[in-house]
Kinemage of the C-alpha trace (Angstrom):
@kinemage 1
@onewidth
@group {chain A} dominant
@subgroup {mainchain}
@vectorlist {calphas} color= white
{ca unk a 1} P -41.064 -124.812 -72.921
{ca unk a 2} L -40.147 -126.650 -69.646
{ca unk a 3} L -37.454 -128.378 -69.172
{ca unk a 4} L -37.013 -132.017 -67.628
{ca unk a 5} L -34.521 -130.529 -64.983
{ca unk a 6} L -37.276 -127.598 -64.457
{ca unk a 7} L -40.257 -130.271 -63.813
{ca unk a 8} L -38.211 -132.484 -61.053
{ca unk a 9} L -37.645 -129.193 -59.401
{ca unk a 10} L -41.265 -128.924 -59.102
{ca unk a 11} L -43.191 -129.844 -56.186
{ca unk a 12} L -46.171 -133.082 -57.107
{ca unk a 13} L -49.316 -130.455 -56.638
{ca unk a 14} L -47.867 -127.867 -59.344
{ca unk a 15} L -47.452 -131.188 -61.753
{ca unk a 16} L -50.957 -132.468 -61.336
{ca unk a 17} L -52.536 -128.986 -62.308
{ca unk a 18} L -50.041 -128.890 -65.393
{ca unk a 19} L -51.240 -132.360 -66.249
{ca unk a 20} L -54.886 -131.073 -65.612
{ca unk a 21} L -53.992 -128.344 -67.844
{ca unk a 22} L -52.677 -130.584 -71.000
{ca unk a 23} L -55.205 -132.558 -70.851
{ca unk a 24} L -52.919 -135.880 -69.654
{ca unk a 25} L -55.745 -138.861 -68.635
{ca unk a 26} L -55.630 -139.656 -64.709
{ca unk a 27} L -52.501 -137.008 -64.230
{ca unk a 28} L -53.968 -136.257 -60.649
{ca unk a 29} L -53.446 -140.421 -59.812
{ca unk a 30} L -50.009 -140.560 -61.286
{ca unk a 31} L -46.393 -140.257 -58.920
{ca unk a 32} L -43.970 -137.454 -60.346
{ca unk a 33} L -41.709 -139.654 -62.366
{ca unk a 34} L -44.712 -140.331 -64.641
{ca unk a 35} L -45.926 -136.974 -64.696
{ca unk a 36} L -42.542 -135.848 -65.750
{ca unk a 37} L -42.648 -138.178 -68.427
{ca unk a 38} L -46.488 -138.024 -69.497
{ca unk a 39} L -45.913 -133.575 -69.551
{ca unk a 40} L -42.910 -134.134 -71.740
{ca unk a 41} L -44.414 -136.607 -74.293
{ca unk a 42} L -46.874 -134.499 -74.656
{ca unk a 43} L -44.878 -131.600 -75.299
{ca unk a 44} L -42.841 -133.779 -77.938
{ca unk a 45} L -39.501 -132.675 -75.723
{ca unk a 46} L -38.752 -136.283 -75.314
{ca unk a 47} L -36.165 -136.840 -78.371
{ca unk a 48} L -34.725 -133.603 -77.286
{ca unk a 49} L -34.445 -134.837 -73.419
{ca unk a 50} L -33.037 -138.050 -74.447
{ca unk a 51} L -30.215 -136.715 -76.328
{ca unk a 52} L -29.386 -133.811 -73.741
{ca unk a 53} L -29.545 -136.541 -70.847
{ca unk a 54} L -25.716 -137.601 -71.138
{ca unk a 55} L -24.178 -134.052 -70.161
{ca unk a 56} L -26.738 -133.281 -67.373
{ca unk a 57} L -25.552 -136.948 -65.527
{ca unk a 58} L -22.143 -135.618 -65.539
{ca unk a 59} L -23.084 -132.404 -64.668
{ca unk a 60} L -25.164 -134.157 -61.830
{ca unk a 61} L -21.831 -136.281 -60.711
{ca unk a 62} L -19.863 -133.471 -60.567
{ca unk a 63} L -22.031 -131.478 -58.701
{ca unk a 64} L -22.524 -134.585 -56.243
{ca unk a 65} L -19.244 -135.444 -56.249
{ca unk a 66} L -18.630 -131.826 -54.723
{ca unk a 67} L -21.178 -131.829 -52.160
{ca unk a 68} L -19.500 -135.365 -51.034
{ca unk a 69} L -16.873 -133.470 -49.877
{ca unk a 70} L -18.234 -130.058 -49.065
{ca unk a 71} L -21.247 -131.690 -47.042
{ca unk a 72} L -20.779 -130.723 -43.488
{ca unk a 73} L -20.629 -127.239 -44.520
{ca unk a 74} L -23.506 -127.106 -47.076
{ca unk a 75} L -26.218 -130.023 -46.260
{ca unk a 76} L -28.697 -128.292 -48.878
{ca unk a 77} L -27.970 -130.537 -51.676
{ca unk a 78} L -29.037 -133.767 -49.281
{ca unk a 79} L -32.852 -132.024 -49.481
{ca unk a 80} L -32.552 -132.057 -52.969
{ca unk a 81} L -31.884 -135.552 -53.344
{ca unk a 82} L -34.194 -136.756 -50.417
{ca unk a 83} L -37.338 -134.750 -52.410
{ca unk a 84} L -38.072 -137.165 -54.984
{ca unk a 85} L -38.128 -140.113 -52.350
{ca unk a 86} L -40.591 -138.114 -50.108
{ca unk a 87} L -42.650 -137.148 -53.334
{ca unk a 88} L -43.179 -141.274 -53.852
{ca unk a 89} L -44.149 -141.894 -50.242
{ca unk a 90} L -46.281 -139.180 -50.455
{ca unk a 91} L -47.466 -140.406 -53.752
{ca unk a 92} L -48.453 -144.266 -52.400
{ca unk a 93} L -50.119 -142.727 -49.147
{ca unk a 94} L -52.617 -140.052 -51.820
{ca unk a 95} L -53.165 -143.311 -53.673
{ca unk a 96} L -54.305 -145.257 -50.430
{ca unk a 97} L -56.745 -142.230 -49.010
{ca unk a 98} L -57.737 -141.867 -52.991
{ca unk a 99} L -59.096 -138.117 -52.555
{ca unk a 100} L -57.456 -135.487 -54.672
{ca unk a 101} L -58.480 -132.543 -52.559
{ca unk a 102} L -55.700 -133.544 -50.025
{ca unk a 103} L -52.850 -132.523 -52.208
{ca unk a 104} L -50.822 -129.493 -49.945
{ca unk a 105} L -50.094 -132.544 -47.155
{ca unk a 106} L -46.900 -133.531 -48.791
{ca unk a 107} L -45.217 -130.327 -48.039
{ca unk a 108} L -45.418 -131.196 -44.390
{ca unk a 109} L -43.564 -134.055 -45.378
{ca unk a 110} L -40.501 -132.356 -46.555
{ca unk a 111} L -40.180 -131.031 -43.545
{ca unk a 112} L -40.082 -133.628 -41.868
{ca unk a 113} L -36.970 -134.301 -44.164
{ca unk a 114} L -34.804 -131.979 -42.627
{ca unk a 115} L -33.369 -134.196 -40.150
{ca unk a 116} L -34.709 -132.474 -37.297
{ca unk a 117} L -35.393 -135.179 -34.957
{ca unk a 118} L -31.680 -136.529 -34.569
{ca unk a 119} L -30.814 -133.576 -32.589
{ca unk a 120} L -33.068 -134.990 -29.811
{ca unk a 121} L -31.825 -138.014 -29.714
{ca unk a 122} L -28.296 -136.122 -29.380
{ca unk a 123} L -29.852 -134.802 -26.636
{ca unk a 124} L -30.866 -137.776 -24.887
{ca unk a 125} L -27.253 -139.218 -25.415
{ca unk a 126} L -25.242 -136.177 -23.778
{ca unk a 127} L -27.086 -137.846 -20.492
{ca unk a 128} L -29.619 -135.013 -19.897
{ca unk a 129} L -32.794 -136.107 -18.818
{ca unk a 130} L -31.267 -139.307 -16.292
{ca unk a 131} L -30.665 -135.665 -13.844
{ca unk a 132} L -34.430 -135.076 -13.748
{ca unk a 133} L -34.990 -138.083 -10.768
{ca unk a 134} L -33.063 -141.353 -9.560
{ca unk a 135} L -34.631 -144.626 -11.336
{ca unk a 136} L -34.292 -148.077 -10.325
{ca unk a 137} L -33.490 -150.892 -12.187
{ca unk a 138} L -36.229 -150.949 -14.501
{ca unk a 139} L -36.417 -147.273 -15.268
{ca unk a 140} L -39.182 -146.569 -13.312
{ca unk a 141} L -38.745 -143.401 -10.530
{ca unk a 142} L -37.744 -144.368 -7.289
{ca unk a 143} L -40.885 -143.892 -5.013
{ca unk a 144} L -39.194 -145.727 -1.883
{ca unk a 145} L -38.812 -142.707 -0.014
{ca unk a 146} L -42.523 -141.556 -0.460
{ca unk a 147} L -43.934 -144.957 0.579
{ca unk a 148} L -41.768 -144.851 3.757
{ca unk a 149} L -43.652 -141.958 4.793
{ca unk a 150} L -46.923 -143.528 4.256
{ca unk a 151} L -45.651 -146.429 5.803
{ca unk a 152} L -45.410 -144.194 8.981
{ca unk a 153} L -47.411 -145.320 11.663
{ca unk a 154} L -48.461 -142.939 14.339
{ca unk a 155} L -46.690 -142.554 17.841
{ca unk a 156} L -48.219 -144.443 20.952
{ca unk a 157} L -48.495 -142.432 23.995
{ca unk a 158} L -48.145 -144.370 27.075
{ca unk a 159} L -50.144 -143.068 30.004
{ca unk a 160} L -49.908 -145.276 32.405
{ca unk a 161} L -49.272 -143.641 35.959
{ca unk a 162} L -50.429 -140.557 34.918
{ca unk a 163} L -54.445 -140.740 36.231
{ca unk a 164} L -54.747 -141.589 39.774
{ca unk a 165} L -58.096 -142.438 40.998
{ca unk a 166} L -60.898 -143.705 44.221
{ca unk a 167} L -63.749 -145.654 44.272
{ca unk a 168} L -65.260 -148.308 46.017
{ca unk a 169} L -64.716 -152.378 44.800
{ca unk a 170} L -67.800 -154.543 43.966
{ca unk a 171} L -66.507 -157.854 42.934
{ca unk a 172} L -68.787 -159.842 39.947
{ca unk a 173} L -69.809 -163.655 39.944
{ca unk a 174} L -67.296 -164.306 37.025
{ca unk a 175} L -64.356 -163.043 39.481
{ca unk a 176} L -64.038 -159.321 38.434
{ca unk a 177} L -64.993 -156.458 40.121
{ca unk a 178} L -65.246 -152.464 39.577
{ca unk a 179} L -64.878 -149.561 41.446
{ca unk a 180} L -67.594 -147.872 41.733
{ca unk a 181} L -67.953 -143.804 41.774
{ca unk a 182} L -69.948 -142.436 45.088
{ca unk a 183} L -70.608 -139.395 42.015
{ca unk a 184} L -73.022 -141.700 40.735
{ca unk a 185} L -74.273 -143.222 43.823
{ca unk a 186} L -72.127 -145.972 43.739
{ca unk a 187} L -73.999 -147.306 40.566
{ca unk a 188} L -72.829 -148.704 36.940
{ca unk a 189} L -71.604 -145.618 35.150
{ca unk a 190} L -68.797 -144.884 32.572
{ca unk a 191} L -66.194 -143.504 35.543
{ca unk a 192} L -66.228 -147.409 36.801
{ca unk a 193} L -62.865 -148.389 36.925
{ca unk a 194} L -61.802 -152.468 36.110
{ca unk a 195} L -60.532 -154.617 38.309
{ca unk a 196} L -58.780 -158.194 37.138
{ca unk a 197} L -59.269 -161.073 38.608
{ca unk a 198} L -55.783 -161.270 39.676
{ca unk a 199} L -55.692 -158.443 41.249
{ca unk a 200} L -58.407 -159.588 43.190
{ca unk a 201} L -57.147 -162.411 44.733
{ca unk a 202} L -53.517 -161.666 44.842
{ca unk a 203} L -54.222 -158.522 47.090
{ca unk a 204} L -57.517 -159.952 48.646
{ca unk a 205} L -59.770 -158.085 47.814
{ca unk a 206} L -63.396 -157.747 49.172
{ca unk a 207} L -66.967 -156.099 48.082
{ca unk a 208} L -66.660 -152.912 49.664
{ca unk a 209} L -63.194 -152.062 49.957
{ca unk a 210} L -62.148 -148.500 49.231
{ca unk a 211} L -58.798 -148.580 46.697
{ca unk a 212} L -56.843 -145.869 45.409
{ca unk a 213} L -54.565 -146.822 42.699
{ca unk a 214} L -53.329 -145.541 38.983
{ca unk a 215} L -55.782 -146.243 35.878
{ca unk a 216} L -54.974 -145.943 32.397
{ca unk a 217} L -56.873 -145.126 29.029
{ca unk a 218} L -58.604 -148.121 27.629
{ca unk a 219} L -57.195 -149.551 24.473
{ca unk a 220} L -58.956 -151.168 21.485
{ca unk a 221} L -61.355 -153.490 22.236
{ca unk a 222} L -61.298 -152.175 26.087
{ca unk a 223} L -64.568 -150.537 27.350
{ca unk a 224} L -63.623 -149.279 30.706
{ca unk a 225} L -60.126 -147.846 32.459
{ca unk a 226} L -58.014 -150.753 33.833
{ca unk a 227} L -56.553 -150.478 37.275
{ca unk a 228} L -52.768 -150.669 36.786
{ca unk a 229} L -51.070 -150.107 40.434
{ca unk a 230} L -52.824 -150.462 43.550
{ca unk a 231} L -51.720 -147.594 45.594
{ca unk a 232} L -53.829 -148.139 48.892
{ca unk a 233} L -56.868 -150.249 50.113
{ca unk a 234} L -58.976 -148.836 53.115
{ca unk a 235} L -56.222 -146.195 53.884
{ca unk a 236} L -53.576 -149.220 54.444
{ca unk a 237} L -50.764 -150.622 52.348
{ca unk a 238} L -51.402 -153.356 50.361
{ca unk a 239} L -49.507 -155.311 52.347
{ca unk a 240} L -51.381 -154.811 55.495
{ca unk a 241} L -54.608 -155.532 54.081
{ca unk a 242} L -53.360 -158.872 52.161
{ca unk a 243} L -53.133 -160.948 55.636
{ca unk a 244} L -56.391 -159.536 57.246
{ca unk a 245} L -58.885 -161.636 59.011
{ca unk a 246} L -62.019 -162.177 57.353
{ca unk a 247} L -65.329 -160.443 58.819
{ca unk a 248} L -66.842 -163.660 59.694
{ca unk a 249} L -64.011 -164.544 62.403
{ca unk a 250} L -63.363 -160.941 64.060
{ca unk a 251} L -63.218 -160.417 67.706
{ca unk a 252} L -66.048 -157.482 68.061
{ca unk a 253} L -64.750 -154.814 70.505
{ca unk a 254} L -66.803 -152.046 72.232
{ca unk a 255} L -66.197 -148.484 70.729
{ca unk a 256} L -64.039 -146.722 72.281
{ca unk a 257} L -64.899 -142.876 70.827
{ca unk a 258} L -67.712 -140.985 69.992
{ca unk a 259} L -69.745 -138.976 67.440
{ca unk a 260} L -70.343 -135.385 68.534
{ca unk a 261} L -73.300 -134.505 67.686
{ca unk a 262} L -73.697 -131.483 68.917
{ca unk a 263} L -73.501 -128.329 67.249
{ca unk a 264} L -74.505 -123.991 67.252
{ca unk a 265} L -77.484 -125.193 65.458
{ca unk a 266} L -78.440 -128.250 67.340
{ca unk a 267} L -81.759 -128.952 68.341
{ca unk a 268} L -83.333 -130.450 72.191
{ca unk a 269} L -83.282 -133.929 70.747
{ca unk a 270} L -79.791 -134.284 69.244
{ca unk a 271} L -78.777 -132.709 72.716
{ca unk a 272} L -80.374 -135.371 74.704
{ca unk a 273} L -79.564 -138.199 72.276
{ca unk a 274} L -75.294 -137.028 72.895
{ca unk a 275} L -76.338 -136.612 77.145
{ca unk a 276} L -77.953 -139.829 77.820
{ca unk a 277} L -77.059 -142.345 74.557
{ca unk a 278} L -73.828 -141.283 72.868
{ca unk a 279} L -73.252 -142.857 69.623
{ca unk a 280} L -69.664 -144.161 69.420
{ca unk a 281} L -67.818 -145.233 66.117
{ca unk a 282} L -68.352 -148.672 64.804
{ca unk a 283} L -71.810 -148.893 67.169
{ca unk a 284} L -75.386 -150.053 65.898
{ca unk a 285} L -78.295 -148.075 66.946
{ca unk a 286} L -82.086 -148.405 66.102
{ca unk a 287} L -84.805 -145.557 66.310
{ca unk a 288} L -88.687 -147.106 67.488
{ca unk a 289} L -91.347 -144.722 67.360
{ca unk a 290} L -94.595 -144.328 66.348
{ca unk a 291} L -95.789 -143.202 62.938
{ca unk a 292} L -95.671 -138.909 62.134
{ca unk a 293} L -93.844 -138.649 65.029
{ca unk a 294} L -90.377 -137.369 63.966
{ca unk a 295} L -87.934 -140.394 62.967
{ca unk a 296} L -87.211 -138.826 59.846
{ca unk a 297} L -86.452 -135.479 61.053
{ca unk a 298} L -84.174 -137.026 63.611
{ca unk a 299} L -82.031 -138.970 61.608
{ca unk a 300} L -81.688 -135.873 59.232
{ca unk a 301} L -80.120 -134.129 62.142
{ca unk a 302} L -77.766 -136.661 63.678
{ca unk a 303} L -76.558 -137.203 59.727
{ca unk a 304} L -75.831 -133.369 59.741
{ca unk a 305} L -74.289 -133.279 62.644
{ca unk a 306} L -72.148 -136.093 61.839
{ca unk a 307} L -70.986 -134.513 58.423
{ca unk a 308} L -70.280 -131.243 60.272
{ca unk a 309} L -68.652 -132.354 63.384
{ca unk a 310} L -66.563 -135.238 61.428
{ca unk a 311} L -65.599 -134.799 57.636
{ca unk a 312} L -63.351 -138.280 57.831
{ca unk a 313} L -66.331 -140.084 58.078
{ca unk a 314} L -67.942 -141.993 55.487
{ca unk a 315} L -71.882 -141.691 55.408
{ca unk a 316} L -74.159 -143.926 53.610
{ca unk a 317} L -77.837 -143.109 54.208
{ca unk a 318} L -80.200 -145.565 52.826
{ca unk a 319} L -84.228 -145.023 52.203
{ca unk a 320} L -86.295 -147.391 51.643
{ca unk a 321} L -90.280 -146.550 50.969
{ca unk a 322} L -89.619 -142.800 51.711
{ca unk a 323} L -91.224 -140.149 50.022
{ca unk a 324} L -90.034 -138.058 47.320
{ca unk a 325} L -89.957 -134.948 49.290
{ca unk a 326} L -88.239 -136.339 52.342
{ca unk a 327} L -85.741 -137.850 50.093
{ca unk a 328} L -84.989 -134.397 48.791
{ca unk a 329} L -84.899 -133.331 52.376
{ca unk a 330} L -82.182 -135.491 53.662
């Protein structure tokens, strides 16, 4: 027959199926203290156990009083002692989930016995996970160092100086003006350069001046290049062309050199025109003639002439109610 001794040493499972086995009401419901107790009543070892528990407590206090002091070596006898405990707590939670298949779950509580988890902890007090990453002060990770990069901002590149350009002012009703591009006949186009109104009227400007001068990119909320510098208006310093007379109030002067308009392939009439009516720089001329009888033709030739004879020259030609094809032919 079992003993009482031989019963504790038994695990809760192995107790229920000898309760099954005798026949003991609800043994699958009861903890292991009253499965001990129910198996040995019904075994009729109880007067036995009772007088045969006095020598096993002394036996018991000896043997603990030797693992007292032989514990650091041998930490077995701890397990023993912890086992019941776990059997109860394992006991209560079966009796809360009520379902008596479960029964093999309390050995993965005695494992959890074995004092496993202090030895992390040790761990975590020999200081090695603080080496991992600095924290700040409320043990979070320092990020400062990764929002200073986003914090970044691009470089600015400064251009100014760089992009020298020509064209010729037309100054707005508001004050403005822009130089205009002869690319694009002198029209609105994205190459028009702005002019302030400072500029305008520090340097006195006019409608039709020819300026050279630096530009810069636009900026946000900028549409066209700014003039920065004025580098030279009409072929003159700015500082020439600041005290000029105005056009109304100029002393008109006779010409005093001509346009050669002769050339290898001139014709009879430009010929005759350079003989008997030169055409001298700064002077106004005017062609009468009768319908189909060659004004067109004529001015086409003095024009080339002109362009061939004298590249400094600035030539504006102007049609008005021409047709397409003599357009294309000028």
């Amino acid at each position: 027959m079992l003993t009482e001794n031989e019963l504790q040493a038994r695990k809760l499972p192995e107790l229920k199926d000898l309760g099954a086995s005798l026949d003991i009401p609800k043994a699958r419901y009861m903890n292991k203290g009253e499965l001990v107790s129910a198996i040995l009543s019904k075994t009729g070892q109880s007067s036995s156990a009772g007088k045969t528990t006095e020598n096993p407590e002394k036996l018991d206090r000896t043997e603990h009083i030797g693992t007292e002091e032989d514990g650091k070596k041998e930490p077995a006898p701890k397990q023993e002692r912890r086992q019941p405990k776990a059997g109860k707590e394992q006991q209560s939670r079966h009796e809360n989930n009520e379902r008596p298949d479960q029964g093999k779950r309390p050995e993965k509580g005695d494992r959890g016995n074995q004092g496993s988890r202090p030895e992390k902890g040790n761990r975590a007090e020999n200081g090695d996970r603080p080496e991992k990453g600095p924290r700040n002060n409320n043990g979070n990770k320092d990020h400062s160092a990764r929002d200073q990069r986003n914090k970044r901002r691009p470089k600015e590149f400064h251009f100014e100086g760089i992009i020298a350009n020509e064209g010729v002012l037309e100054i707005m009703p508001d004050g403005y003006g822009f130089l205009r591009s002869s690319d694009f006949n002198y029209l609105n186009s994205p190459d028009d350069i702005y002019v302030s109104q400072n500029q305008i009227r520090g340097m006195g400007l006019k409608t039709g001046d020819t300026i050279t001068g630096e530009v810069r990119p636009p900026r946000e909320g900028e549409k066209y290049f700014p003039l920065v510098k004025v580098n030279s208006i009409n072929g003159r310093t700015p500082e020439y062309v600041r005290d000029r007379v105005a056009f109304e109030h100029l002393t008109p002067l006779f010409p005093d050199e001509k346009f050669d308009i002769t050339t290898r392939r001139s014709t009879e009439s430009t010929r005759i025109i350079d003989l008997f009516s030169p055409i001298g720089k700064g002077q106004r001329g005017l062609i009468v003639a009768q319908p189909k009888t060659g004004k067109t033709t004529l001015m086409k030739e003095l024009a080339n002439a002109i362009a061939a004879n004298h590249p400094e020259a600035y030539m504006i030609v102007l049609l008005i109610d021409e047709r397409p094809e003599e357009v294309t032919d000028m």
